[in-house]
N, C-alpha and C positions, 0 to 999 in steps of 0.2 A: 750526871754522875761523874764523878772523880775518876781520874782511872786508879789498875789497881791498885798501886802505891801511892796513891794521894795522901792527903793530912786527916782525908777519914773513912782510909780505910779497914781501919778496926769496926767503925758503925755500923761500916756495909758487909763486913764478913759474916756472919753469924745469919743474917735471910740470904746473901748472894748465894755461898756453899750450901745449905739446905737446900739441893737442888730439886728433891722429890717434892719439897711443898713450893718453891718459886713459879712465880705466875709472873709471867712478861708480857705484859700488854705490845702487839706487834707494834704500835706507835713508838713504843720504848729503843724498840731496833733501830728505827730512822736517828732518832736522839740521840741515843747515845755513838753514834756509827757517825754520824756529823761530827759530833764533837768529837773525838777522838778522829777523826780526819784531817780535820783543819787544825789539831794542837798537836798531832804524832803523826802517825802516816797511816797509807791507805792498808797495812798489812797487819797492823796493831788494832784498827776500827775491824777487818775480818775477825780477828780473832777474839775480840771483845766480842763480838755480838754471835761468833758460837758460843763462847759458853754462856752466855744468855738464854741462848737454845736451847740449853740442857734441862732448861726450865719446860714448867706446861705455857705453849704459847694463848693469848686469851685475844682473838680475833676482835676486829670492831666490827660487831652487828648491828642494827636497829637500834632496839632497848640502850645499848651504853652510850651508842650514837645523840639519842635524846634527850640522856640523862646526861652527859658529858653538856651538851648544849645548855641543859638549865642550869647545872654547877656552875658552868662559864659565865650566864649571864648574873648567878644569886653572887657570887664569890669575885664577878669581874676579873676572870682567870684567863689565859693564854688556850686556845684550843688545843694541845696538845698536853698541857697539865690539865685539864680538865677531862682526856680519855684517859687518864690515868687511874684520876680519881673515881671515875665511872666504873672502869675497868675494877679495880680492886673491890668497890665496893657492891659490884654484882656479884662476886665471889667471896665475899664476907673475907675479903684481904686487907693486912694491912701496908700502906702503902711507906716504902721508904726513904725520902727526896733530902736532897737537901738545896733544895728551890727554895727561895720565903714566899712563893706564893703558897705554901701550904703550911705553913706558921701557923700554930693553934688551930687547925682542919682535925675535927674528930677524926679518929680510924685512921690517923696517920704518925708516923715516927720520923719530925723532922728535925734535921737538923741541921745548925747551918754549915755553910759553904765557908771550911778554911782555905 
């Protein structure tokens, strides 16, 4: 994810702010707290990833654990986009990346990385 001023953060506002319905896959925390580490600092990655928090946070269990695995191998995805994917769509969520590993992926709204 962009941070919050990036080139698309218009894309991201409208699911980020809807905090009552956001669902953050805990994978998403390490993700996005990385990046935002190594491109801004470690104080900017803190605060990114609270209001992250403000979301329902969506654990990895078993079940997405498995399913994250088969997407990985049907889709030949990255393990970490692929709990993603898992993640959202245990929750009939839709998921909002702007990876192209989710390029034309049903049940998701990508877009790409200006």
């Amino acid at each position: 994810m962009n941070s919050v001023d990036g080139a698309n953060a218009d894309f991201f506002a409208r699911p980020v702010q809807n905090t009552g319905e956001l669902l953050v896959p805990t994978i998403s925390l390490c993700e996005v707290f990385k990046h935002v580490v190594i491109n801004r600092s470690e104080g900017e990655a803190l605060r990114a990833v609270a209001v992250m928090q403000q979301g329902r946070l969506i654990d990895l269990d078993s079940n997405i654990a498995i399913s994250a695995a088969k997407a990985s191998a049907d889709l030949k995805m990255p393990m970490a986009d692929s709990v993603m994917l898992a993640s959202a769509r245990a929750n009939d969520a839709r998921l909002w990346p702007q990876d192209e590993d989710f390029k034309d992926i049903e049940g998701v709204e990508y877009v790409q990385k200006k």
